[in-house]
N, C-alpha and C positions, 0 to 999 in steps of 0.2 A: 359120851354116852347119851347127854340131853340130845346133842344137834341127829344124832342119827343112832338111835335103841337099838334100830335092829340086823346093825350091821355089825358084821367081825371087827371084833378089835385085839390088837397087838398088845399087851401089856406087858413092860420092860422096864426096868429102872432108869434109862434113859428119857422115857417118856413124862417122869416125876417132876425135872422144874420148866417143862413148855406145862404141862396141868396146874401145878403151883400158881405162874403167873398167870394163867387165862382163866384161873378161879377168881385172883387179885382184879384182874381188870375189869371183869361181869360185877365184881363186886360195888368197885367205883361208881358204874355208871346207875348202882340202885337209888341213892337219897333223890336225885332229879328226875328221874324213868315216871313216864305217863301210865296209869295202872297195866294198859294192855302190855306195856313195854318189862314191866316188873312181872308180869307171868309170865313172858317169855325169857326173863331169865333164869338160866340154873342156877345162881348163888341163892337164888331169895329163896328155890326149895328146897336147897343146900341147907341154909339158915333160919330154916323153917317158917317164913314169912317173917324173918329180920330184915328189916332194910338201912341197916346198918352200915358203914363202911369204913373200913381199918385204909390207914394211912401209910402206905408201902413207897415210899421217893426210892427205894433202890429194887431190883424185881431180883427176885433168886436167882436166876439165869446168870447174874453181874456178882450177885454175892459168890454165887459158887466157880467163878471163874475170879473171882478175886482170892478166894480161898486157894483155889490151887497153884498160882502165879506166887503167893505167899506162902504155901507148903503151911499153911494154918494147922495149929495145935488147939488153938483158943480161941474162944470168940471174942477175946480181948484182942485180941490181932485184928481180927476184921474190924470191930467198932473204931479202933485207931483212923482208917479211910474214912468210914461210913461218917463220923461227924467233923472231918474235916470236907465230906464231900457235901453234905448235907449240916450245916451248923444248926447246934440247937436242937435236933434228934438226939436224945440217950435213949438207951436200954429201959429208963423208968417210964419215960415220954410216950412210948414207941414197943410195946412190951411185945406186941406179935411181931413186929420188924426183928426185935432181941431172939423171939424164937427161931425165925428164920434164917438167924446167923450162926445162930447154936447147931443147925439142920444141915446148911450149907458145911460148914465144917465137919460132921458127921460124915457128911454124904461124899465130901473127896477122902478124908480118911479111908474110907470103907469102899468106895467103888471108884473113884476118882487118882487116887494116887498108886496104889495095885496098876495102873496102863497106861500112864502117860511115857510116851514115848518122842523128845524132841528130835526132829531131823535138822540136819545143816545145810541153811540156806546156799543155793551154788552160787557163782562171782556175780551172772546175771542177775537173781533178785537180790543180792548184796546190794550191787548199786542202785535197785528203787527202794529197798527197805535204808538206803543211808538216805538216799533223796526225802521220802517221806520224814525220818531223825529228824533233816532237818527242817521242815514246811512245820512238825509239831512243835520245833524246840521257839521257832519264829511266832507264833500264836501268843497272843496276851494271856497271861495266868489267867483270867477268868472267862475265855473261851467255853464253851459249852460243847455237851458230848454232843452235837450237832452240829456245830463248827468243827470240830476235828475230825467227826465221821465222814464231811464234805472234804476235808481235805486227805481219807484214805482212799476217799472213791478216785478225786482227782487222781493220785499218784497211781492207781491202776490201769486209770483209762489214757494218761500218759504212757505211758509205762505200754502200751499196745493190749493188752488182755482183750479177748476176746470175748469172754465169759469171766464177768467179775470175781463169780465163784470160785477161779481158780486162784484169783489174788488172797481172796479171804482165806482161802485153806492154806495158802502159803506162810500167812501171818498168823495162823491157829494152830499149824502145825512147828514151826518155828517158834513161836512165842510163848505158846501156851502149851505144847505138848500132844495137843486134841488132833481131830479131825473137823470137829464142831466148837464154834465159839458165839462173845457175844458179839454184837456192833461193836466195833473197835472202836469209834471215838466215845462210848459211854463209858468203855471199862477205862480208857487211858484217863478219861475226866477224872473217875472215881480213883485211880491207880494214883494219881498224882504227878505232876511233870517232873519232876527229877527222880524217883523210880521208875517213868515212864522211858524218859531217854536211859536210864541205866539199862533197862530188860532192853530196850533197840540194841546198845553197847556188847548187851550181853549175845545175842545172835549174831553179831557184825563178827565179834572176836571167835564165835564157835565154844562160847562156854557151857548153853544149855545141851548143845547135843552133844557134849564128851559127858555128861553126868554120868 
């Protein structure tokens, strides 16, 4: 609504954690912004000339795809990742992060888990989603969701794709149920490597789409 008032906008529940996060990141960039650069952002009139900034290491987009990969009931579920993905973050620490987990969960409950619908990978992307299995399972535990984002791009542009988007929809739909997902090497980072290879296992074998 700031970058362009006077245009039509689409407002959808899907539209909720891409605005989420791009509140979170105008947010960030307030404590160091040059005054001109602080008027021009929306959070500070969001926040009424607060130039405050909450500490968000996981973006909702990831919580709420973690949320549904876990069929989350609690936000004890999701905290379980979030500080093993991030040490040293709790819920006490991190209290608008706690909220957003609390949100995330809500929000596959209520609009998330109602339409996932997983389809089964054919023989072809079998063998680049076992290919990728294994390029993840070979990564050092402390690999970065950027280190293994680099190595989903590789397995596609191997792999022939022509348009990466179709690899991505392949492992969102498969994986996660969606049509839309997040950067696969953040969420596999925060997922954790050995439920990371189980959910590979789990497509490989055809379990998510007999549900």
């Amino acid at each position: 609504m700031y970058g362009q008032p006077k245009r039509a906008k689409r407002l959808y529940f899907d539209s909720i954690p891409k605005a989420v996060d791009e509140y979170f990141a105008h947010q960030r960039k307030l404590p160091d912004a040059e005054p001109k650069e602080i008027l021009e952002n929306p959070a500070w009139h969001i926040q009424k000339g607060n130039t405050d900034s909450q500490d968000m290491p996981v973006s909702f987009s990831l919580l709420l795809n973690l949320a549904a990969v876990c069929q989350a009931e609690t936000s004890d579920v999701i905290w379980g990742y979030v500080s093993d993905y991030v040490p040293g973050v709790t819920a006490a620490s991190h209290p608008i992060l706690d909220d957003m987990v609390q949100y995330a969960v809500n929000y596959y409950q209520d609009l998330v888990r109602p339409t996932l619908r997983y389809r089964a990978a054919s023989d072809d992307e079998k063998q680049i989603i076992a290919g990728l299995r294994d390029v993840i399972a070979s990564q050092p535990l402390e690999a970065s969701g950027e280190e293994l984002q680099s190595c989903v791009y590789a397995a596609g542009k191997q792999a022939g794709y022509e348009n990466l988007r179709d690899w991505f929809a392949c492992l969102y739909e498969t994986m996660l149920g969606q049509t839309q997902g997040p950067r696969m090497g953040g969420f596999f980072r925060l997922y954790g490597r050995d439920k990371t290879l189980a959910l590979f296992d789990d497509v490989l074998n055809d379990r998510l789409a007999s549900q």
